[in-house]
N, C-alpha and C positions, 0 to 999 in steps of 0.2 A: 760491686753492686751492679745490676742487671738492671738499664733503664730502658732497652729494645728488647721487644719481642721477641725477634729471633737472633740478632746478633750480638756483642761485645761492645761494648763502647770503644775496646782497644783497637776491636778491627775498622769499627769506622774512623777513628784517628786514622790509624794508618790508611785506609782506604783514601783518606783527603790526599794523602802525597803521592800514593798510586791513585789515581781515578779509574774504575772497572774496579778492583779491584773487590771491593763487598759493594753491598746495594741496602741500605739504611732502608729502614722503615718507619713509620709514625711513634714517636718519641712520646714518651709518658713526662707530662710536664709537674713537677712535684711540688705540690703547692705551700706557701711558706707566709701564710699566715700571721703566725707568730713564732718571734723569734727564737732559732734555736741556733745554738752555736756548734752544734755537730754538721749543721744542713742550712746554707744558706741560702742559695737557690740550686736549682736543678740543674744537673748539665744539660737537658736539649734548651735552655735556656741562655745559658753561656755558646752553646752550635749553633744557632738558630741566625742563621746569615740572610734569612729573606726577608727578616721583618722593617729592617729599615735602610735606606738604598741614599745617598748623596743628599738629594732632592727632602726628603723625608725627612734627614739631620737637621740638615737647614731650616728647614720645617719648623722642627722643635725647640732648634738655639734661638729662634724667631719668638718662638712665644713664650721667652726667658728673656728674665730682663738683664742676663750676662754680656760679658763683650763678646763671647765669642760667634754673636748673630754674626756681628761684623769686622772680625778681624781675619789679617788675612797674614800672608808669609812671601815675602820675596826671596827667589829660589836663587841660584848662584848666577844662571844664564837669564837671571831677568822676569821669568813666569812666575805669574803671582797666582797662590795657592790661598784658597777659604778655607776657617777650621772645617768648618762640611768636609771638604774634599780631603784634608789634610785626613779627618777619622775616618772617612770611606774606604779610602785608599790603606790605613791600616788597617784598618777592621777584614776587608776583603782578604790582604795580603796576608792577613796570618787564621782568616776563614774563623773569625769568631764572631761577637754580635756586635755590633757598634754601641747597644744600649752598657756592655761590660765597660767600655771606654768613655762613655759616657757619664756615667755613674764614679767610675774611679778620679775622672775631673774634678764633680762636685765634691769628692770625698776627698782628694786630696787637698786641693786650691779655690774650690768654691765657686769654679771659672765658668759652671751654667748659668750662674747666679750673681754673680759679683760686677757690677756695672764698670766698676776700674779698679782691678787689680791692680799690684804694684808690678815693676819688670819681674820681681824673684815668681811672685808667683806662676807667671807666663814661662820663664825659664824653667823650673820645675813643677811641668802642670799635673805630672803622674806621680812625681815621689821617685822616679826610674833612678836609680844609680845612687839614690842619696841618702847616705846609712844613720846610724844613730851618731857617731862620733864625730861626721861630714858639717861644713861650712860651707857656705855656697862658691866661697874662694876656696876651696882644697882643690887641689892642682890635679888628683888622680882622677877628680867625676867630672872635669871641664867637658868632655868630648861628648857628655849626653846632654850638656844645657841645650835649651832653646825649646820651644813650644814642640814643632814637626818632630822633632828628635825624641824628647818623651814619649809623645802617644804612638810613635814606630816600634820605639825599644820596647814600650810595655804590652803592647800588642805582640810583637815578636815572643817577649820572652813566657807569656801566656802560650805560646804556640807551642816553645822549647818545652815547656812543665809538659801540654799535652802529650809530647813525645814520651815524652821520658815515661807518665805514668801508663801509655802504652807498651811499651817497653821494658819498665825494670821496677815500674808499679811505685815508685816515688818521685816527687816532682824534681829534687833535685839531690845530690850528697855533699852538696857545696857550702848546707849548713848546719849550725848546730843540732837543731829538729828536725827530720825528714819528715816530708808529709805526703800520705797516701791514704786511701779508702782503707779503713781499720784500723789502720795503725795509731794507737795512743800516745800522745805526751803530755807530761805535765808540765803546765805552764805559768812561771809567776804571775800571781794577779794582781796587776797596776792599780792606782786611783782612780784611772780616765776608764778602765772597767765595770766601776761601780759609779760615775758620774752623770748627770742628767737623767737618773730617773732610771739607768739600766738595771745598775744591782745582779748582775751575770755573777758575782764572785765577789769576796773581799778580800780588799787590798790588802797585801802581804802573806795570802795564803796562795798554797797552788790550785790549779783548777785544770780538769782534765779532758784534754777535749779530743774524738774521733771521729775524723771527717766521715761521712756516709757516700761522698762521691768524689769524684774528680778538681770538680768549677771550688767545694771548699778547701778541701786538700791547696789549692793553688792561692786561696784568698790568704791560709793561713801561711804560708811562705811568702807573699808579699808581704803581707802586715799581723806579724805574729801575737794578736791579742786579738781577745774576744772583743772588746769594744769598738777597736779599729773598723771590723767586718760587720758587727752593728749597724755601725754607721754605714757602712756598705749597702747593709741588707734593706736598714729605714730606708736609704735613698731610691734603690731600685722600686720598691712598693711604693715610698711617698711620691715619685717621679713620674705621674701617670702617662707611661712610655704609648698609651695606644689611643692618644685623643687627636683627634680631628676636626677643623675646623668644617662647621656646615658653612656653606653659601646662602647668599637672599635668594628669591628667586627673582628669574631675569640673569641672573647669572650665566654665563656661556664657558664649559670647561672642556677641558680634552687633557687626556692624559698622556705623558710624555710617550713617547713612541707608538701611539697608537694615533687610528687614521679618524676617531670617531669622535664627533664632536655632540656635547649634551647643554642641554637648556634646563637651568632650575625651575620645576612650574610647580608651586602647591606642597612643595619637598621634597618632590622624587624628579630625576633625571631621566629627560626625554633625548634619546639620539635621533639625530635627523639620519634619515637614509641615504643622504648621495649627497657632495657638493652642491647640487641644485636647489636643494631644497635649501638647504643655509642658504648661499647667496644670494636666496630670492627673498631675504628678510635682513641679513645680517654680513656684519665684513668679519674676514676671517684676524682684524688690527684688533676684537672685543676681544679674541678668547682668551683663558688664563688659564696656563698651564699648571695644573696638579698632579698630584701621585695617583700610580692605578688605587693605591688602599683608601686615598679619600671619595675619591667615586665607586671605592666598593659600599662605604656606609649610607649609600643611598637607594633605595628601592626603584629601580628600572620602569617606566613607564611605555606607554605606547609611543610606537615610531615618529617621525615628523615626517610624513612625506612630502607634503607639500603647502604652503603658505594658507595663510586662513583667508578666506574667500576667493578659494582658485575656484574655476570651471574646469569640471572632470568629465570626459565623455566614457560611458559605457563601450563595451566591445561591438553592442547592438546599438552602439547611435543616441542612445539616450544622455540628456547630461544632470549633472547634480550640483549645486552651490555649497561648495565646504564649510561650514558656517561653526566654530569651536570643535572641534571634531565631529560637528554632527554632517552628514549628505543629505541636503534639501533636494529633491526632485525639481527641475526644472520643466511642469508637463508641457509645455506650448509656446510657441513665436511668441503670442500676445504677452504672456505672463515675461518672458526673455526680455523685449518689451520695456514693458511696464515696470518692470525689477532697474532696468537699466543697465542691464548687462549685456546689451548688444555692442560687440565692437571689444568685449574682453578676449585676452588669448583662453581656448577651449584647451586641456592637457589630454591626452591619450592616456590612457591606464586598463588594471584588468582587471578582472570579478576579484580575485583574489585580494589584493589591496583595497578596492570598494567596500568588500568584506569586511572590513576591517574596522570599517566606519560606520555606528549608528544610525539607521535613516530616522531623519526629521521631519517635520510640517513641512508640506509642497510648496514650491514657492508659485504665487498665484498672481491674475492683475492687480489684486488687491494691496501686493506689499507694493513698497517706498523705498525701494533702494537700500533690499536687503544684504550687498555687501559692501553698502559704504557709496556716497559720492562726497567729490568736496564743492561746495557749493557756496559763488561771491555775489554780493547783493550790488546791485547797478546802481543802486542810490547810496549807500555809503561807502562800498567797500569792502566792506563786512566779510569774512569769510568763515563758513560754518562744515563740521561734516556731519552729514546728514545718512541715519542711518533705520531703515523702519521706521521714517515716520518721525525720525525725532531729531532736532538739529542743536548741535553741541559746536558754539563757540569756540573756534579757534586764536587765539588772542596777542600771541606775538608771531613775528619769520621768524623765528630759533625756533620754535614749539613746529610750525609747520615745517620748515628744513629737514628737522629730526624723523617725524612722523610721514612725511610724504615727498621729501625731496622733491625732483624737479616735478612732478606732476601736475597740469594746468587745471584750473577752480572751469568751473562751468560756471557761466554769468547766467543769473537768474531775478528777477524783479523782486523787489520788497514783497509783494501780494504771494507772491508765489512761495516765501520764506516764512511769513505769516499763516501758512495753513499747515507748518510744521511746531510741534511743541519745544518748548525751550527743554535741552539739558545740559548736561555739568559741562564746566571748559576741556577742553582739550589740553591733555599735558604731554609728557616726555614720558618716547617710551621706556619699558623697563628697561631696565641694563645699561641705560646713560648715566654717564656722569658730568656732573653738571656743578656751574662754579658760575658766581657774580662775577662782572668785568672788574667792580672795582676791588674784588681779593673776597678773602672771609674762606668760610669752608667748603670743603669738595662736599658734595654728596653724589650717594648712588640710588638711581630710580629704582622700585621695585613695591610693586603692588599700587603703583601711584602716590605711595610715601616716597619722600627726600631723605634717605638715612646718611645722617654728616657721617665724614671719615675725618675724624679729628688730630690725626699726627702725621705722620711721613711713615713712624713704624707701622701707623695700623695701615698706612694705604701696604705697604711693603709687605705684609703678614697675609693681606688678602691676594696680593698681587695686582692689586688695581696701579701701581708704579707701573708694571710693564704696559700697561693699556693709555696711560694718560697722554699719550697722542689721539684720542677719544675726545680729551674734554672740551666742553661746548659751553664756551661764555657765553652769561647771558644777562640777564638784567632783573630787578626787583619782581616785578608784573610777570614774567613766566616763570621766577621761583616762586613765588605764593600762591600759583594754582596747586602744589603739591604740599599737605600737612607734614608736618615734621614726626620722622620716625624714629627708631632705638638706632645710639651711635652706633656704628659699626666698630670700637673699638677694641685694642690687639686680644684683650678676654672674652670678644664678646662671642657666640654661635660655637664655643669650645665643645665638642660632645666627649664622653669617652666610651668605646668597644669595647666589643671581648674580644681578650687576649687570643693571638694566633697559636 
C-alpha cells in the first residue's frame, strides 16, 4: 500500500538508517473511525516522531491518574531516569511515535491508568518477551524484565518488523503467521474476541484477517488476535493524544528552547519584545515552561512593547501616555503637569512601533493622574492609588509590596482625597500566587479572581510547583479583596486539537 505521494513507505524506512537517502513528503493520515481489523491505524501515524517530544510525555502521564507521572528508574551508575525520558528516548531511538508506546502500556499493564500497579506489572510493562506458555519466573525471558528494558525492546523490535517489511515485505519468519500488507491468514477466534461488546468473530471459528499496511501487519505479530489490537485501536482514539492544557490569564509562559516570553490576556498569547519590556513588569522566577505545541493552541496577539503607562516620545519630540494599548497625546507642559507626569522617564521609540498603537483622548489639564499616582493621607495613613479622578484603596503592605514595590506614596491632606471618588480595593496582581500565613490553599490571581489550586498534582500539572519561590503570604484582609474563582484543578482548562 502507497501511503506517500511520491515515494514507498519501504524507501523511507530505509531512508531513516541512511539519512539523505529519500526525502519523505506529507503522509496521508488514514482515518480509523471505526474499527476495522484489517487497518488499525495509519502508518504516518505510527512515523510520526514530532508529535510528542519528553516535555509533552510528561505532560500527558500528568494528566493521568497512572504512576508513571511519577515514576522513575535508577540506572546502574546512579542517573535517575523518568518514565518520560525512559519513552523518549525509545521512542526516538527506534524513530517511531511515543504515542505507539504509549498506547501499548495501557494495553498491556494499564500503567497510564493504574495508580499502583503491582511490581509484575512494572516488570512486564509491554508484554516484550513474554509468550503464552511463560511465567514470570521462566529463566529464558529474565533478561527483558524491568520497566526501561520493556519499552527499549518493544520499541526496538517495532523498529526490526519495519525493516524487515522494507526489505522482505514481512514482519518477521520467526513465526507461525507471517505478516505483511496483503498477505492473509486465518486466525482462530478466541472468547476475549467476541467479549465486551466487540463481536469481531465467534469463538471457535476462524476469521481472516489482511493487514492493508505496515503499523497492522506489526500489531498482528505482537498480539495475534483481533481483539488484543481492539483494544489497541479503542485506546489510541479513546486516548485523546492532542489535548492541551489552556492557561488563566496572567499567566507568563515560554517555550523550551525559545527566547520568547508570552502573557495570557483575554486567551490569546501576547510576546513581549525585548528583555526590557518584561523586566519592567515582571521577574523572569514567574515563567512556566511549556511545549512549543501548547503555545501553538493559542491565537497570537499584539506585541508588548512596553509597560502600560510608559511615556513614549515621538521621533519629532512629541510624547504620548500608553494607556491599555491605547497612545494618549500628551499636547502641553501644563497638561504634563497637571497629569503628574512630570519627573517620569520619557522612552525613545519610532513611527513604526507608535504605529502600532491606537491613538486615544488627549491627555489634557483636565485629567487626574491619568497613569496612576499612589497617594497617603496625612491624617490617617491611608494609602490610595489614584487614577482619573478616582481613588481606590489600597488595604494591606502585601497588596502594595506586589503591586508597587519600593515606590514612595506622595503625602496628600484628607481635603485633598476627598475631592476624589471612592473605588474598588486594590488587589494582587494577575499572576500571583498567593497563600494565607496561617496554611489552607494556594491560589492564583487572574482576572482579580483567587482561583485555589487544590493538590500538589494540580499545582504540578500547571507547573506552578516550579514558581512557588513566588508565593506571597498573606493574611485574611488581602485574601478577601479577591472573589473566589473556578479551581484550577488537574481536569480543569483541558482543550482538545486537531490532530497534526
Amino acid at each position: 500500500m502507497r501511503i506517500f505521494a511520491s515515494i514507498t513507505l519501504s524507501a523511507l524506512i530505509l531512508g531513516m538508517i541512511a539519512p539523505g537517502l529519500v526525502t519523505p513528503v506529507q503522509a496521508q493520515t488514514t482515518p480509523t473511525l471505526v474499527f476495522n481489523p484489517n487497518l488499525i491505524i495509519g502508518d504516518d501515524q505510527l512515523l510520526d516522531t514530532s508529535s510528542m517530544d519528553q516535555s509533552t510525555i510528561q505532560e500527558y502521564l500528568g494528566n493521568h491518574p497512572g504512576i508513571l507521572k511519577n515514576y522513575s528508574v535508577t540506572e546502574a551508575d546512579g542517573t535517575v531516569k523518568s518514565a518520560a525520558q525512559i519513552i523518549n528516548e525509545a521512542a526516538q531511538g527506534a524513530q517511531i511515535n511515543a504515542k505507539f508506546l504509549l498506547t501499548t502500556l495501557q494495553k498491556e499493564e494499564s500503567l497510564i491508568d493504574d495508580p499502583s500497579p503491582s511490581q509484575t506489572q512494572l516488570d512486564w510493562a509491554t508484554g516484550y518477551g513474554f509468550c503464552d506458555s511463560c511465567t514470570t519466573t521462566t529463566p529464558s525471558i529474565q533478561k527483558y524484565k524491568g520497566f526501561e528494558n520493556q519499552v527499549t525492546n518493544a520499541a526496538q523490535l517495532v523498529r526490526r518488523y519495519l525493516m524487515n517489511l522494507a526489505t522482505i515485505g514481512v514482519t518477521t519468519t520467526a513465526v507461525a503467521n507471517t505478516w505483511g500488507p496483503g498477505k492473509t491468514n486465518n486466525i482462530l477466534c478466541i472468547a476475549s474476541d467476541a467479549a465486551g461488546g466487540r463481536n469481531i468473530c465467534v469463538p471457535g471459528t476462524k476469521i481472516a484477517i489482511t493487514p492493508a499496511n505496515y503499523v497492522t501487519s506489526i500489531l498482528y505479530t505482537y498480539t495475534p488476535h483481533p481483539g488484543g489490537n481492539y483494544s489497541f485501536w479503542k485506546i489510541w482514539n479513546g486516548y485523546n493524544f492532542n489535548q492541551h492544557r489552556m492557561y488563566p490569564d496572567g499567566t507568563l509562559l515560554q517555550a523550551k528552547g525559545s527566547s520568547v516570553v508570552y502573557i495570557i490576556q483575554s486567551g490569546i498569547k501576547r510576546p513581549f519584545s525585548s528583555q526590557t519590556s518584561f523586566l519592567a513588569q515582571f521577574s523572569t522566577k514567574q515563567i512556566i515552561f511549556v511545549t512549543a505545541d501548547t503555545l501553538a493552541q493559542y491565537n497570537t496577539g499584539n506585541p508588548i512593547y512596553f509597560a502600560n503607562y510608559s511615556l513614549l516620545s515621538t521621533p519629532k519630540g512629541g510624547v504620548y501616555l500608553l494607556v491599555n494599548d491605547l497612545k494618549r497625546p500628551v499636547k502641553s507642559k501644563a497638561a504634563m503637569i497637571a497629569a503628574g507626569l512630570v519627573g517620569k522617564p520619557v522612552i525613545k521609540t519610532t513611527w513604526d512601533v507608535l504605529n502600532q498603537f491606537p491613538e486615544g483622548e488627549a491627555v489634557t489639564t483636565a485629567d487626574v493622574y491619568p497613569a496612576g499616582a499612589i497617594l497617603q493621607s496625612t491624617k490617617n495613613g491611608m494609602v490610595f492609588y489614584v487614577k482619573d479622578g478616582v481613588k481606590y484603596p489600597v488595604p494591606t503592605s502585601d497588596i502594595y509590596k506586589n503591586q508597587f514595590g519600593t515606590q514612595k506614596t506622595i503625602k496628600v491632606t484628607a481635603a485633598q482625597l476627598d475631592t476624589y471618588t471612592w473605588g474598588a480595593y486594590v488587589g494582587f496582581r494577575d499572576g500571583s500566587l498567593v497563600q494565607n500565613k496561617t496554611g489552607g490553599s494556594v491560589y492564583f490571581i487572574s482576572n482579580g479572581y483567587k482561583l485555589p489550586i487544590p493538590t500538589a498534582a494540580a499545582a504540578k500539572a500547571y507547573g506552578f510547583d516550579k514558581i512557588m519561590a513566588n508565593l506571597i503570604k498573606t493574611n485574611d484582609k488581602s485574601l478577601a479583596v479577591h472573589p473566589e474563582g473556578q479551581a484550577l484543578d488537574v481536569d480543569t482548562n483541558m482543550v482538545t486539537v486537531a490532530s497534526k
